[in-house]
C-alpha positions in Angstrom: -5.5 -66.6 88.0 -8.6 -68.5 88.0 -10.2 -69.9 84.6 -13.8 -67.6 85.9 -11.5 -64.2 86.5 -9.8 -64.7 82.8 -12.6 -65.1 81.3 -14.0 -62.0 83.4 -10.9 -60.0 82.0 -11.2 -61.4 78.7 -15.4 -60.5 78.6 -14.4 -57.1 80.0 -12.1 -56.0 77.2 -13.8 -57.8 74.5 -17.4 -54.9 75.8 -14.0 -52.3 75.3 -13.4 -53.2 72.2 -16.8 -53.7 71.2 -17.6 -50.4 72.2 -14.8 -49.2 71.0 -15.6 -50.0 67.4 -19.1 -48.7 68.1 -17.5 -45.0 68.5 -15.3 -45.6 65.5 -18.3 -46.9 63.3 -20.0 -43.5 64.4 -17.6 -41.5 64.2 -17.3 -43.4 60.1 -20.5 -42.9 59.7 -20.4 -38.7 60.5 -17.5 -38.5 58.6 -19.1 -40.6 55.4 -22.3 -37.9 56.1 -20.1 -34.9 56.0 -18.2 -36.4 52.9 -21.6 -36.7 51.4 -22.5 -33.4 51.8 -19.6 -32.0 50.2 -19.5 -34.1 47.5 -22.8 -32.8 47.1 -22.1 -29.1 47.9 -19.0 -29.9 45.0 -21.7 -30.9 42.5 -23.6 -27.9 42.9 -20.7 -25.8 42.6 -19.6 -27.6 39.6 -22.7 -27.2 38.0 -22.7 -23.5 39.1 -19.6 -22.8 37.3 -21.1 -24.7 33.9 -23.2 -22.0 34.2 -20.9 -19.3 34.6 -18.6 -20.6 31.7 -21.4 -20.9 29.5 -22.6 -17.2 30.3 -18.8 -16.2 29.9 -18.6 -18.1 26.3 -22.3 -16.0 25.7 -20.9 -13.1 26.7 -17.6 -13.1 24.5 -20.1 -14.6 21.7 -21.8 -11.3 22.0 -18.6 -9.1 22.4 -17.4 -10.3 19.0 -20.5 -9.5 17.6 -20.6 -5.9 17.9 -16.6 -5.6 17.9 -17.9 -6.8 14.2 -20.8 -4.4 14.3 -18.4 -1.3 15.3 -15.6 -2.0 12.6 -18.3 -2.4 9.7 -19.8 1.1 11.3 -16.3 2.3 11.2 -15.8 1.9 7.8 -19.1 3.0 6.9 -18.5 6.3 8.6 -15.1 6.6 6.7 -17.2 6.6 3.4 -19.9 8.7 5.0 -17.3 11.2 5.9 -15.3 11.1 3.0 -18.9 11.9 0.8 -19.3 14.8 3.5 -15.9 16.0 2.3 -17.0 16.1 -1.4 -19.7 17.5 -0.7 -18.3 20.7 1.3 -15.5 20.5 -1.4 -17.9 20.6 -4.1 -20.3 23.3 -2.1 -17.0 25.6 -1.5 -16.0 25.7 -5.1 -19.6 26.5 -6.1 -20.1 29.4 -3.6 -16.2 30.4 -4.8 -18.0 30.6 -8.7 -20.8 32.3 -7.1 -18.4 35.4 -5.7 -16.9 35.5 -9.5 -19.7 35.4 -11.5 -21.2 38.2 -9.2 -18.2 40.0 -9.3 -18.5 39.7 -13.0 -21.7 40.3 -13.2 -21.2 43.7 -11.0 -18.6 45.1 -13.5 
């Protein structure tokens, strides 16, 4: 082989590799691109769910709020009922007075 053909051969597959590594440097480059935008898509989701867990920790906030709320009107219907009780016991033994004295008062 001729010195001019070698370096024919040799120019020939250095343009292969050369445009070989063009592809591949493309190729890197769509790949970096489409890594960007999910790193970018992942940030926005990650920020989305802040969101969401700091709704969620408003939310429970809120729910132990009014569990409060209910228990204290729990008890305070417990009271209420049990003056509701004295009342109708207090009421029954007047109107059970009533009957006797007009029984009495009949005789």
């Amino acid at each position: 082989m001729e010195t001019k053909e070698f370096q024919e051969i040799v120019i020939s597959q250095l343009r292969a590799l050369t445009e070989g590594q063009a592809r591949i440097e493309s190729r890197l480059e769509n790949v970096e691109n489409r890594l960007e935008k999910v790193e970018s898509r992942l940030e926005n989701v990650e920020s989305r769910l802040e969101n969401v867990e700091n709704r969620l920790e408003n939310v429970e906030n809120r729910l132990e709020k009014v569990e409060k709320e209910v228990k204290e009107i729990r008890t305070e219907i417990n009271y209420v009922w049990n003056d509701v009780k004295k009342i109708d016991d207090r009421l029954t033994r007047q109107e059970n007075e009533t009957y006797v004295l007009q029984r009495m008062v009949k005789k």
